[in-house]
N, C-alpha and C positions, 0 to 999 in steps of 0.2 A: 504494500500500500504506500504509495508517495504522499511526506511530507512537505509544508512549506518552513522557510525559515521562522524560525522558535520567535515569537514574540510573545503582547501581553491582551490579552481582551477581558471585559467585563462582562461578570456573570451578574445577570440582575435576580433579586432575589426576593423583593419587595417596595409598595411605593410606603412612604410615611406619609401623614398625616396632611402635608403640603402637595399629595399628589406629586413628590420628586422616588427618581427611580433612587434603590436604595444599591448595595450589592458590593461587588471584590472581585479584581481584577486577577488572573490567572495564565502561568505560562500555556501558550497554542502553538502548535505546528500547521492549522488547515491549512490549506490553499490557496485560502483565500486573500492572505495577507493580512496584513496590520489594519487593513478599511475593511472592518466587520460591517459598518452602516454602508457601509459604498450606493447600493441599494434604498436604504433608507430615507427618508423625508424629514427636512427642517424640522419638521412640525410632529411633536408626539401627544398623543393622544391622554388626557390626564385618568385618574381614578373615577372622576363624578360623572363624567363624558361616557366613559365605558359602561358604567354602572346602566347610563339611562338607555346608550343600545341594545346592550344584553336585556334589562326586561322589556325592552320593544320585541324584541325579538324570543319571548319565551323564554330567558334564561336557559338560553341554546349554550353548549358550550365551544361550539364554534363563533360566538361572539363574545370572547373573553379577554382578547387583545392583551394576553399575560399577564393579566391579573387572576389572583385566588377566586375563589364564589366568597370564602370570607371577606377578601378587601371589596369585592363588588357587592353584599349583600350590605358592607358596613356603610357604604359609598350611597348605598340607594335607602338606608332608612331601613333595612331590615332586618338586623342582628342589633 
């Protein structure tokens, strides 16, 4: 299986209270390189945001945008 050169990427873990990602960063070899977001968008999605898509949408868990059901339940008023 090929490697890419060893860097560091960020493992997210949880948001706090501010809706900021929380988490710790960790040696990678993917392939991807050092631009883990490369793909990614400006723009990230907060806790209260997700919270209101997921119960539009059933509390589907294909609309959980990496959040917990606990941080999205706590986000929408229901825990």
């Amino acid at each position: 299986m090929p490697t890419g050169p060893k860097h560091q990427r960020f493992v997210f873990v949880e948001h706090n209270e501010e809706g900021q990602a929380c988490g710790y960063e960790e040696d990678c070899r993917c392939m991807i390189g050092e631009d883990h977001d490369a793909d990614a968008s400006d723009e990230s999605l907060n806790v209260n945001d997700a919270a209101d898509i997921w119960l539009s949408k059933g509390m589907d868990e294909d609309y959980m945008f990496g959040f917990s059901e606990a941080q999205l339940r706590r986000a929408a008023g229901l825990s």
